[in-house]
C-alpha positions in Angstrom: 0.0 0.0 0.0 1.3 3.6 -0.8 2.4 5.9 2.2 0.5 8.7 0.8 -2.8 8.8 -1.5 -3.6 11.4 -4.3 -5.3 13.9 -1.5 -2.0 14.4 0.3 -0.1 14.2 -3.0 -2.1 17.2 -4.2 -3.2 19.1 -0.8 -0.3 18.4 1.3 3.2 18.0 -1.3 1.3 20.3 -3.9 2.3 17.8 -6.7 0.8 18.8 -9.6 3.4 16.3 -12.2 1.2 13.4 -12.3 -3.0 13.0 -13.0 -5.0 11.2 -10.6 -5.6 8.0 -12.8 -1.8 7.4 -13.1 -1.1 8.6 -9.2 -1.6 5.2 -7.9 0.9 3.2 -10.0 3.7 5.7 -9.4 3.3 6.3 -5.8 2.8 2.3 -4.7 6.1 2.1 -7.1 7.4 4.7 -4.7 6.2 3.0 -1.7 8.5 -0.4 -3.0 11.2 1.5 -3.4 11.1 3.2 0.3 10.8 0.1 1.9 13.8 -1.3 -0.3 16.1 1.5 1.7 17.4 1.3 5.4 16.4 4.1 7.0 15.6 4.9 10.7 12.1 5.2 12.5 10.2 8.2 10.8 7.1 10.3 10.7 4.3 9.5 8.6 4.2 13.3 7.2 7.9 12.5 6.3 7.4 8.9 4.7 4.3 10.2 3.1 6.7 13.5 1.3 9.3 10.9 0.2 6.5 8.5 -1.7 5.1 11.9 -3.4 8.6 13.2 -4.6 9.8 9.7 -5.5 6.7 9.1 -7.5 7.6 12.2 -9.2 11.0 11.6 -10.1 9.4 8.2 -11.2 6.9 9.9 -13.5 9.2 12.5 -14.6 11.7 9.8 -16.4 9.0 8.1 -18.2 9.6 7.5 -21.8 6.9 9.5 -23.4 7.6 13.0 -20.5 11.1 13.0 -22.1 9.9 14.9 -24.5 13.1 16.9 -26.2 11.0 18.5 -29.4 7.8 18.0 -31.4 7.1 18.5 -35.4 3.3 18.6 -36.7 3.5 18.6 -40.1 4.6 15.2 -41.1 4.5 14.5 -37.3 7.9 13.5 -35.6 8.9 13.4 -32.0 12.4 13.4 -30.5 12.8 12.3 -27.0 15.5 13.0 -24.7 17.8 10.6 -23.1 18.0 10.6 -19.0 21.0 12.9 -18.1 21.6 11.6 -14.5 21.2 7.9 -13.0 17.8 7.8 -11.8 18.8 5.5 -9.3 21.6 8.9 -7.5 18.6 10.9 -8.2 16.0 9.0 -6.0 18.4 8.0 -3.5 19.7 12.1 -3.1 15.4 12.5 -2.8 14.2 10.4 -0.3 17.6 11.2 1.9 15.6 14.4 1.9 12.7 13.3 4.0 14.2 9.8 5.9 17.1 9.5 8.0 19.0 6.8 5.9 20.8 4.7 8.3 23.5 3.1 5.9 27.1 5.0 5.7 28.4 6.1 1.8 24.8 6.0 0.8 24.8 9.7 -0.1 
């Protein structure tokens, strides 16, 4: 189950990156990948912030929001590669909000 549901994403976080009908896949994908980390006892508000901003980063580096340029006429679409290791990235975000417990983590 995801730490925090598409209320707190929007009313609490003010995350406005990803719709309501996608919000669940993203933030229970975000709610694995907490649990994956070692980090000490934390808040719900805290645990909650780290599922919306990972879900974000999550959404963010989809395929199809990689969007590097758009043509209509004879319609072509370039996307852009990732420029940083998602994995650093979320790591770097959840440290944010949890106190990670393991040393060279960060």
């Amino acid at each position: 189950m995801a730490y925090a549901d598409y209320t707190f994403y929007t009313a609490e976080f003010y995350g406005k990156k990803i719709s309501e009908t996608d919000y669940p896949y993203f933030a229970e994908r975000s709610s694995e990948y907490l649990d994956s980390l070692n980090f000490a006892e934390t808040d719900e508000i805290s645990l909650a912030k780290a599922c919306c901003a990972c879900a974000d980063i999550m959404y963010s580096v989809q395929p199809e929001n990689q969007i590097s340029s758009e043509k209509v006429g004879d319609y072509s679409v370039n996307y852009s590669a990732a420029q940083t290791d998602v994995a650093d990235v979320l790591l770097k975000t959840a440290s944010r909000y949890l106190n990670l417990r393991s040393v060279g983590w960060i």
